[in-house]
C-alpha positions as CSV (number, residue, x, y, z in Angstrom):
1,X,-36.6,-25.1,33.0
2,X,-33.8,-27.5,31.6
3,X,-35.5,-30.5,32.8
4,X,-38.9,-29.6,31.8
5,X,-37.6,-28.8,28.2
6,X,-35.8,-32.2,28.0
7,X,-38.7,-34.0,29.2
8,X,-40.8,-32.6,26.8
9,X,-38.5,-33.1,24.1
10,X,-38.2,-37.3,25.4
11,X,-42.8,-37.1,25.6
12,X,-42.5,-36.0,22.2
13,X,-39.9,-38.9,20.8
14,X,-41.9,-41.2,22.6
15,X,-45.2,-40.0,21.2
16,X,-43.4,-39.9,17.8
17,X,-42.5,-43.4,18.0
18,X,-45.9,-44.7,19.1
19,X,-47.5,-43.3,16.2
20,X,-45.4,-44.9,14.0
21,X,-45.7,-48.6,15.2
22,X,-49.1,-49.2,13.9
23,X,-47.3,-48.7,10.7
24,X,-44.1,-50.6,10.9
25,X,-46.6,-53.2,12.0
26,X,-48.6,-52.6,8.3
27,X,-45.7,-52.8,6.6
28,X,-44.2,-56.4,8.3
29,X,-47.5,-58.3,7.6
30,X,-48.1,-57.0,4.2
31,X,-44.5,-57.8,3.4
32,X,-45.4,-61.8,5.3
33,X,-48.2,-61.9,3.0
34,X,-46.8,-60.8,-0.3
35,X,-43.9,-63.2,0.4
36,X,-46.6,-65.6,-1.0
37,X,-46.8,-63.9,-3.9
38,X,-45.9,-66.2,-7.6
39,X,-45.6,-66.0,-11.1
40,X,-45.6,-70.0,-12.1
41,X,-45.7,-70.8,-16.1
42,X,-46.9,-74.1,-16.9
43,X,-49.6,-76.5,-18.2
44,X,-53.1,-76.1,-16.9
45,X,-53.9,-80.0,-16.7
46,X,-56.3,-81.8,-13.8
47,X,-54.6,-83.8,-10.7
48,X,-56.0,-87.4,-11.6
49,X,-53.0,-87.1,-14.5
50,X,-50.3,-86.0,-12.1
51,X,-47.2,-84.9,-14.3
52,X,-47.9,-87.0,-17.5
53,X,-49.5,-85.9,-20.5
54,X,-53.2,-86.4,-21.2
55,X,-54.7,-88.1,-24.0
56,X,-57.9,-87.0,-25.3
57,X,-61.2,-89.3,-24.6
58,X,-62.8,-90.5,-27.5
59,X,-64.9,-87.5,-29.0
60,X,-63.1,-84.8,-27.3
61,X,-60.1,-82.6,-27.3
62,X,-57.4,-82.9,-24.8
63,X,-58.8,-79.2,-23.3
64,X,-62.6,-80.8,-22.8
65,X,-60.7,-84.3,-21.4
66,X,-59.2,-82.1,-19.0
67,X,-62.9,-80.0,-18.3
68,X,-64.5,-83.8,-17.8
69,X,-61.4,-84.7,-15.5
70,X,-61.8,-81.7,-13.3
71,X,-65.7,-81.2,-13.2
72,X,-67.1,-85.0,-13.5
73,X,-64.3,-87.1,-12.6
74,X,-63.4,-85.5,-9.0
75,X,-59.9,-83.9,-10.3
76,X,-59.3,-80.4,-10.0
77,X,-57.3,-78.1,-11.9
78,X,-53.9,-78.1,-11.3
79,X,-50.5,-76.8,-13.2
80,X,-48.4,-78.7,-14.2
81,X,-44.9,-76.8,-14.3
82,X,-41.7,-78.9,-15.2
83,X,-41.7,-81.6,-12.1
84,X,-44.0,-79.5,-10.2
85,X,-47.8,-79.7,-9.8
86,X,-49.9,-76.9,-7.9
87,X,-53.3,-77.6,-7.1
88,X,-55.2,-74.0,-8.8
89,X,-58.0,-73.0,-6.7
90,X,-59.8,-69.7,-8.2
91,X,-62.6,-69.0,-11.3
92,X,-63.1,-72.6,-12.6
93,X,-64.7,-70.5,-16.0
94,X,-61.5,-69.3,-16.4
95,X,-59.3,-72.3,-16.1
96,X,-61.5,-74.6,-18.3
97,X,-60.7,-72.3,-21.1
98,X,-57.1,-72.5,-20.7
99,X,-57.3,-76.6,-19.9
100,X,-54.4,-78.2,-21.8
101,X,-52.9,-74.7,-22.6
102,X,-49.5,-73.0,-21.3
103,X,-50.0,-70.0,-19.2
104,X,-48.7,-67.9,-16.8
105,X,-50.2,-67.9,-13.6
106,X,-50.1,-64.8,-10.8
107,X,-51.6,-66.0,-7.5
108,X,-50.9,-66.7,-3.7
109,X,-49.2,-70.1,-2.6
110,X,-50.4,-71.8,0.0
111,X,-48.5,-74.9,1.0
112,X,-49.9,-77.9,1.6
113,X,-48.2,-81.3,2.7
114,X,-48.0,-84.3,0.4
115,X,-47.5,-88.1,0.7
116,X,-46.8,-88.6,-3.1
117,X,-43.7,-89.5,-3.6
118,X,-44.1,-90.0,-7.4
119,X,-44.5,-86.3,-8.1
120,X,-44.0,-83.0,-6.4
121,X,-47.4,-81.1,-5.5
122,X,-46.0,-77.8,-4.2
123,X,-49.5,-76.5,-2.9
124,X,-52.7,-74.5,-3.8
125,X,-52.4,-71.8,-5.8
126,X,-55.2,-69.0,-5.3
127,X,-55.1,-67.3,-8.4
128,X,-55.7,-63.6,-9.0
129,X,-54.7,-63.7,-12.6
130,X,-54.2,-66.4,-15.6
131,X,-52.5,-64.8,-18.7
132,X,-51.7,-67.4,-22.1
133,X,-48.1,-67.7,-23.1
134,X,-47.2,-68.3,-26.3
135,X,-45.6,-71.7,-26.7
């Protein structure tokens, strides 16, 4: 009677456990994925300007020099964040209106290797929110 009692007891920790690995196994990936996770503030700018500071074309502000950059020239958007740059990938709507502007930026890193030695790209950025600072 003992042993079946204690056996029982042992099927049913065993059983317990099993149901909870599915779980624990949740909870380790989402915590891999949300180590990811940023909040960068910096200068929405376009990568064929790297770290310096843009002057405006002839006829436009710095904001649509930075639109003609990333949608004519072959740039993309990137932000530019004290001797960091971060490619942005995400709504390119959204971005063109804050071209040239400080923001905060909420989003995924992804890293991605560089070969530039004259700046310091940290990675792709996929962006689930872009909020204006106030400079």
């Amino acid at each position: 009677m003992k042993n079946t009692i204690s056996t029982r007891i042992s099927l049913l920790a065993i059983a317990g456990v099993l149901a909870m690995a599915p779980m624990i196994s949740a909870q380790s990936s989402s915590m891999k994925a949300d180590a990811n996770a940023v909040s960068i503030t910096g200068r929405v700018s376009c990568s064929r300007f790297g770290l310096g500071s843009v002057s405006a074309r002839k006829g436009m502000s710095v904001a649509q020099t930075i639109q003609y950059c990333a949608n004519f020239q072959g740039g993309e958007f990137t932000l530019v964040s004290g001797n960091k740059i971060y490619k942005l990938s995400g709504d390119t709507k959204v971005l063109a209106k804050m071209s040239g502007q400080t923001v905060q930026v909420a989003g995924r890193l992804v890293p991605e290797p560089t070969d530039t030695a004259a700046m310091v790209q940290m990675g792709t950025v996929a962006i689930t929110d872009v909020v204006p600072t106030k400079e």
